[in-house]
C-alpha positions in Angstrom: 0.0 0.0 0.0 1.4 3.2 -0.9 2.1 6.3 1.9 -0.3 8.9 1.3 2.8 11.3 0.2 3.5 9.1 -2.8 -0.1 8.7 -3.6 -0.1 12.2 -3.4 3.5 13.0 -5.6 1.5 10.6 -8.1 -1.5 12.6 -8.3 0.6 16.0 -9.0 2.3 14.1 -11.4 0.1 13.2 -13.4 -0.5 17.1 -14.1 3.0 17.2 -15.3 3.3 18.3 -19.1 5.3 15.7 -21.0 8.2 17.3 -21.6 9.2 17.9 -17.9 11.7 14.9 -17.4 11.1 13.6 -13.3 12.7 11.5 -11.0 11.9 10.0 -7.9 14.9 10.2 -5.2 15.1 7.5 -2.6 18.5 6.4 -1.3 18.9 4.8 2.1 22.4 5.6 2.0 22.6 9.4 1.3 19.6 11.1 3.5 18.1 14.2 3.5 18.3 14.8 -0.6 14.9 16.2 -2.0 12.2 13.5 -2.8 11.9 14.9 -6.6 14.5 16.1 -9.2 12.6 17.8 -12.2 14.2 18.9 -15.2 12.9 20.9 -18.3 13.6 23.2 -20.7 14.3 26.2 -19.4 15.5 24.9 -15.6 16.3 21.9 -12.8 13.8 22.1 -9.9 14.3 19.7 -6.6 11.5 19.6 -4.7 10.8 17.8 -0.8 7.5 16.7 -0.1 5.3 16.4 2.9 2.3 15.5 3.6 -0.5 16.6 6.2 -3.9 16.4 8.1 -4.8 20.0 8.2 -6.3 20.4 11.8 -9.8 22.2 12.2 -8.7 24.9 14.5 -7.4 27.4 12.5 -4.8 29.0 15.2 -2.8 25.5 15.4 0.4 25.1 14.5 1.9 23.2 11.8 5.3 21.7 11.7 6.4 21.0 7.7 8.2 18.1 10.0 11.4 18.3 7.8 14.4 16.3 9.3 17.5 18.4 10.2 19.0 16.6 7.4 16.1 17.9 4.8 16.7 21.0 6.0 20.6 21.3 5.7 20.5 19.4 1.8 17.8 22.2 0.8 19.2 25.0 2.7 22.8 23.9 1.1 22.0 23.5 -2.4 19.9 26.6 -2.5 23.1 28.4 -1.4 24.7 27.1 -4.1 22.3 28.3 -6.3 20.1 25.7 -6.9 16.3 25.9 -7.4 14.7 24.1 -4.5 11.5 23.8 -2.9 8.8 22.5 -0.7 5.3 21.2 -0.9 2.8 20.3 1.7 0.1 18.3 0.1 -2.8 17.3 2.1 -6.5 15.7 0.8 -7.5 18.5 0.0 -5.2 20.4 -2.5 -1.3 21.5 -1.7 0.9 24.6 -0.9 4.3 25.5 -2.4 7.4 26.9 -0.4 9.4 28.3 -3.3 13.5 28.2 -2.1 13.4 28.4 1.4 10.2 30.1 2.5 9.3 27.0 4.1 12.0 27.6 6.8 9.8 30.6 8.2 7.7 28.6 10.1 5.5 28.7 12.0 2.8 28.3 10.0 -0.9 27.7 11.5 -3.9 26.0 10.1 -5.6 28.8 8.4 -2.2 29.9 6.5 -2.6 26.8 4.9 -6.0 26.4 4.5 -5.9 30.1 2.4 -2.6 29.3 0.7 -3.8 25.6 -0.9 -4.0 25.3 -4.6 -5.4 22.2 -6.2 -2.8 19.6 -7.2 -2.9 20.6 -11.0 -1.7 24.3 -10.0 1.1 22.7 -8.3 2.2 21.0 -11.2 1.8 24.0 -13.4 4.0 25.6 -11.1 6.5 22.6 -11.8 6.2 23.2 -15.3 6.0 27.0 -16.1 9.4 26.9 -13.2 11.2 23.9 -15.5 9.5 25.8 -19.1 7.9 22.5 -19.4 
């Protein structure tokens, strides 16, 4: 059975014009690299994902829940230029942390609530960002 994070990387993918090449990262023996590499065009594009239950209080705070070593791989590679980013899916749609705006935390339930785009705006972003 899959986790509900690749169920949902699957369902943004799926959204994903042709041309933007993806792959999947997962490599018990280097942690902490970005779940996605994309590739288009016009620019590369690594991308971490999480995935959430958005609580029904809308003053509670949400942790992204990014591991120190997520953290340091993104935070790194955007230094050196890189295009990184984040994206919290949840059931109902997802929200996108261009670079490191994800490491402004915190972030409470209605920030996401208001900032969630369906999951084929998310992979328009992936493409217009790639030129796909």
């Amino acid at each position: 059975m899959m986790k509900p994070e690749n169920t949902f990387i699957g369902s943004v993918h799926k959204h994903l014009p042709e041309n933007v090449y993806r792959m999947k990262n997962n490599n018990q023996y280097n942690s902490g690299i970005a779940d996605v590499w994309y590739s288009g065009p016009a620019a590369d594009l690594w991308v971490e994902y999480k995935f959430i239950k958005i609580p029904a209080r809308k003053d509670t705070v949400i942790d992204i829940a990014l591991s120190e070593l997520q953290k340091k791989w993104l935070i790194d590679r955007h230094n050196e230029g890189r295009n990184v980013a984040v994206i919290v899916g949840s059931k109902d749609g997802g929200v996108y942390f261009p670079d490191i705006s994800w490491s402004f935390q915190p972030y409470n339930a209605k920030f996401f609530r208001d900032a969630m785009v369906p999951r084929k705006t998310l992979a328009e972003f992936i493409g217009e960002f790639t030129g796909g």
